[in-house]
Residue, then its C-alpha position, 0 to 999 in steps of 0.5 A: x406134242x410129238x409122240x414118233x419121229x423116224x427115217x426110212x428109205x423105200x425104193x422112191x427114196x428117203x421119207x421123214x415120218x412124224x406123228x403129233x398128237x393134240x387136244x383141242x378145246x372140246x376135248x377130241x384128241x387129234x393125231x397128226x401123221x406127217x410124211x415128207x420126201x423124195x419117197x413120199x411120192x411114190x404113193x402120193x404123187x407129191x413129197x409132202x401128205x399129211x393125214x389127220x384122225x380125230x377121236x370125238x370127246x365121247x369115246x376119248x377114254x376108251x379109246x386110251x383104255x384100247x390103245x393101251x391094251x393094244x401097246x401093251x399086249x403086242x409087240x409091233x408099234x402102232x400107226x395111225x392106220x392101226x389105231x384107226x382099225x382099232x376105233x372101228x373094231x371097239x365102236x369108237x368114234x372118229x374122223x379123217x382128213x389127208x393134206x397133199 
């Protein structure tokens, strides 16, 4: 499911940026940030990175429980980066991947 959607310029160029979310059949949720574009390569190298974090089962509920407290208690949208700072500060577990 897509849950953010957006463009923006940066100085390399325009990047396409989408987050998806998921479930997968052990119940883990798993974020998918997608980057696409001229501008991506300015960091990557490459026009195309796709970053995965994964919350384990165990901790999914929460982790929901802090992702609303965090949505609901500051104004700035949440990234995957934030979300991740999140699960280390609350003792959640998780796992990453990238894709470039």
């Amino acid at each position: 499911m897509k849950v953010f959607d957006s463009e923006f310029e940066t100085r390399d160029g325009k990047i396409n940026h989408s987050v998806h979310v998921d479930w997968d059949d052990k119940g883990n949720l798993h974020f998918m940030e997608h980057d696409l574009g001229e501008g991506v390569k300015g960091f990557w190298g490459e026009d195309e990175y796709e970053y995965f974090f994964m919350v384990h089962q165990k901790d999914v509920a929460r982790f929901i429980l802090y992702a609303f407290w965090k949505g609901f208690t500051f104004k700035d949208r949440l990234n995957v980066g934030e979300l991740r700072d999140m699960c280390d500060e609350f003792k959640i577990e998780y796992s990453t991947d990238n894709w470039f």
